[in-house]
N, C-alpha and C positions, 0 to 999 in steps of 0.2 A: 574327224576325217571321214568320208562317205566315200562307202565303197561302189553304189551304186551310179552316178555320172560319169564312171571313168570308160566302163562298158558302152555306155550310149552317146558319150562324147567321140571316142574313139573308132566305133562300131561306123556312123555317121559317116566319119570322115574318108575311114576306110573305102566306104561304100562308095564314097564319092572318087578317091582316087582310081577305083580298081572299074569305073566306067557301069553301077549301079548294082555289083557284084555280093554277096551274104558277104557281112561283116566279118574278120577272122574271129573263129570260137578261141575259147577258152583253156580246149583240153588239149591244144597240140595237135590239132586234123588239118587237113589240106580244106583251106575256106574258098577254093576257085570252086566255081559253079561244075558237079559232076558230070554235067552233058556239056561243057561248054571246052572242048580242045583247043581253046586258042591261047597261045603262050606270050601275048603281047602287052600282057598286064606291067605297070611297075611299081606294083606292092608286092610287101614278101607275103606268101601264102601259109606259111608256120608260124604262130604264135605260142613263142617256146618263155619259159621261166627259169632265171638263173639263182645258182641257191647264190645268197647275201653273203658269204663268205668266198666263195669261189664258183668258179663255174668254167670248163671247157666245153667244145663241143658247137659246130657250125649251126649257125640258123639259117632253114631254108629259102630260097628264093624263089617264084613263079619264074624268074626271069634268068637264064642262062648266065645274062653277062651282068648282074646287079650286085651290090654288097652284099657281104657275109660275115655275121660276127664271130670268130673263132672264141674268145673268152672275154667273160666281163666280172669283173669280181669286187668286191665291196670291201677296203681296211680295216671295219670293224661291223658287227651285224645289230649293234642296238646304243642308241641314241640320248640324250635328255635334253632338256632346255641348257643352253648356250654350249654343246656337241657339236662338231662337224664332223663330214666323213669325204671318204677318198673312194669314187667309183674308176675301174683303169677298165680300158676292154681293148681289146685285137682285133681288128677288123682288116680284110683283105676283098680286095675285086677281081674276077676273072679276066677284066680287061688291064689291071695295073692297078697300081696303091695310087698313081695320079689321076686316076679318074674317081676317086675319091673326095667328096668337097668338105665332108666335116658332120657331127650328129648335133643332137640336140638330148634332153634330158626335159621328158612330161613327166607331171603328174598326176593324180588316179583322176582328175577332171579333164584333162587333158590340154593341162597351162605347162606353156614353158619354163622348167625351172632354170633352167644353167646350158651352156652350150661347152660341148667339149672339145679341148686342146691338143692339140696334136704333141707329142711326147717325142724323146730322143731314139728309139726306135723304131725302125719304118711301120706305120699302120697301125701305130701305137696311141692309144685315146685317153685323156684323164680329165676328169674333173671333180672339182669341191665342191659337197655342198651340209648348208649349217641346218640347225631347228631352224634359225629365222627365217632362211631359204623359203622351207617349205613351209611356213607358217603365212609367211608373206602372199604365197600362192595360193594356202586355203589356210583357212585361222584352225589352230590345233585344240582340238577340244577332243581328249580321251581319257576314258575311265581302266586304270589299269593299263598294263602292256599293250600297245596295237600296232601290228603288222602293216606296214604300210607298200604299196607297189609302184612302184618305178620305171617307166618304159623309155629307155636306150633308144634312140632312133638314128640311122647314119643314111646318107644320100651318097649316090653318085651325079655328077655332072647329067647325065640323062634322068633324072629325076626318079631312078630307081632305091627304095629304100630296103631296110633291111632293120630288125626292131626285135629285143629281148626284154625281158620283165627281171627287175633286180629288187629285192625286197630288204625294209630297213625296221626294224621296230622300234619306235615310241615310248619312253618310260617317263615315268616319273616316281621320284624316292616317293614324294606326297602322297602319289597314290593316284592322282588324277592331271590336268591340265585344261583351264577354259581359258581360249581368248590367246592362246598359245603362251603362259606362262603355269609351272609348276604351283599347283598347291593343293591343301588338304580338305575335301567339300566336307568331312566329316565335323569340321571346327569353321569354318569359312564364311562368315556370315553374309558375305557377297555373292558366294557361291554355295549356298547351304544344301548337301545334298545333292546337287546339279546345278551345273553352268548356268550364271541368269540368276538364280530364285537366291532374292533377296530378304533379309531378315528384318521383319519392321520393327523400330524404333521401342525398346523395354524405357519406361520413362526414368523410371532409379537410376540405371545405368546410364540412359543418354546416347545408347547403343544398341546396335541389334544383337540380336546372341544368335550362336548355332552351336547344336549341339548333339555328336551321334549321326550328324546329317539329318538333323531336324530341326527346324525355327524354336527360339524357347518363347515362354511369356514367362512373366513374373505374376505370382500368386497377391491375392489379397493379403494385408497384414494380417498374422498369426498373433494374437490375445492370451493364447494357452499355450502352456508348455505340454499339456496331455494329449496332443495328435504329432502326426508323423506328417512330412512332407506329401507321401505319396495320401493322408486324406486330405492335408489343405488342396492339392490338386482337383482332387476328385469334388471338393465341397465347392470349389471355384469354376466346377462344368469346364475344367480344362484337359489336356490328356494328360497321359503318364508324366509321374516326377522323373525328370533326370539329373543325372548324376555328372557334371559337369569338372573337368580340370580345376583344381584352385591354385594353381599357379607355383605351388610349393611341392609335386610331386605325389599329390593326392587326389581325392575329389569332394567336391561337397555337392549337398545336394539343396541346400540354404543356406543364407551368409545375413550379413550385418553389412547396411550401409547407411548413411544420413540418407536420412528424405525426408521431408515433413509432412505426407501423409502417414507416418507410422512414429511419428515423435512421442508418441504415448507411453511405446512398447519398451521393453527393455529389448538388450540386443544379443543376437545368437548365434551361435555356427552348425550346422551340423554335417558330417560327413556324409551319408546317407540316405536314402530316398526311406526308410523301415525305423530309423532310430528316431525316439520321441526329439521335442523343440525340448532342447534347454536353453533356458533364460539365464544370461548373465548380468547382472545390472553395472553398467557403466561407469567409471569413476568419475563422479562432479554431478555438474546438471545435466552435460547430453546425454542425452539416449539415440539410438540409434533404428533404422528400421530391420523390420526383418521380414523375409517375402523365400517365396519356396519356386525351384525351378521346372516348369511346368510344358509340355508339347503344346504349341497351338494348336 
């Protein structure tokens, strides 16, 4: 999610509504032009932020008789892939709740997500919206928790709006999300480390590896049992040995698989990137390879 288009998307727009006027700021100031006393704008001139859990409190208007949003408030303030959430807000007009025609729900680029519903209370607003909502609108790629911003927009019949910011956070258990699905770039070999960066092809395996959030290669077959992982690496001009999940609740940092460029070798496991190669010889004819896990 990018925080920067929402500003210049909206900033724009504004500009254009309010008849070539400074965009509204950021901090909550009055964005009408300081020498310019004409009150025939219909944008609202406050650009207020509502906290994601609750929020009272009128947003103001350039315009005497335009919308005003009394409360807008969010059912829950943080989110994962396949989450939805419930935005409600109060909104009321100087001239009557029927000149009122309905909002709308952008996001930080300034696309429409969802248009809101009128509720069983007069002037009362709600609307749904999921991960995929906003995914659909900009594809969801975040590292960690990330705040995301929401701008509320409600019209009257004269074309007067009125507009608060609602914020929703982003998680993921995995830790990250590319492409707007959950997962973990530190293992991800489709996403090794960041969204995109693919892992090319280990030939033993037949797979990419990631590992730590870094692409692996597989070492040269190992001969001797009198070196460690971390110097087959080094002897192989590759980077650090790592120490990769073995699937059983441990890690190794070299394994035993058929290959037939290392059909010579007997076959090994070892935990560690520091502990020597042991050699175990195979029962029967095969042998097995063995190769050390290395940073491209």
């Amino acid at each position: 999610m990018r925080a920067g288009p929402w500003w210049v998307v909206l900033g724009l727009g504004l500009v254009a509504c309010s008849g070539g006027k400074a965009p509204l700021p950021t901090d909550g100031t009055d964005a009408v032009d300081p020498g310019d006393d004409d009150d025939d704008d219909n944008t609202s001139t406050t650009w207020t932020t509502s906290s994601s859990t609750s929020s009272t409190g009128p947003t103001s208007t350039s315009v005497p008789d335009g919308p005003r949003i009394l409360s807008l408030s969010t059912n829950v303030n943080r989110i994962t892939e396949y989450d939805s959430f419930r935005i409600s807000a109060i909104v009321t007009d100087p001239d009557g709740i029927d000149d009122l025609i309905g909002g709308e729900l952008l996001n930080e680029d300034g696309a429409s997500l969802a248009t809101f519903a009128t509720g069983a209370q007069e002037g009362a607003y709600e609307v749904s919206v999921s991960w995929e909502d906003i995914d659909r609108s900009s594809p969801i790629e975040i590292y960690g928790d990330e705040q995301v911003p929401l701008l509320a927009r409600f019209y009257d019949v004269a074309g007067h709006t009125a507009q608060s910011i609602v914020d929703i956070t982003l998680y993921c258990d995995e830790g990250a999300a590319c492409d707007g699905h959950c997962l973990d770039v530190q293992f991800d070999p489709e996403n090794c480390g960041t969204c995109g960066t693919v892992c090319p092809l280990m030939p033993t395996l037949g797979a990419g590896l990631c590992g730590q959030g870094t692409c692996i290669a597989e070492s040269s077959c190992v001969a001797t049992g009198n070196v460690t992982c971390d110097d087959v690496c080094a002897n192989d001009g590759l980077g650090p040995c790592v120490e990769l999940y073995d699937g059983y609740g441990g890690t190794a940092a070299g394994v035993s698989l058929e290959a037939p460029q290392c059909s010579e070798f007997y076959g090994w496991y070892v935990p560690d990137c520091t502990t020597r190669v042991d050699f175990v010889e195979q029962s029967g004819a095969q042998v097995r390879s063995a190769f050390c896990f290395c940073e491209q």
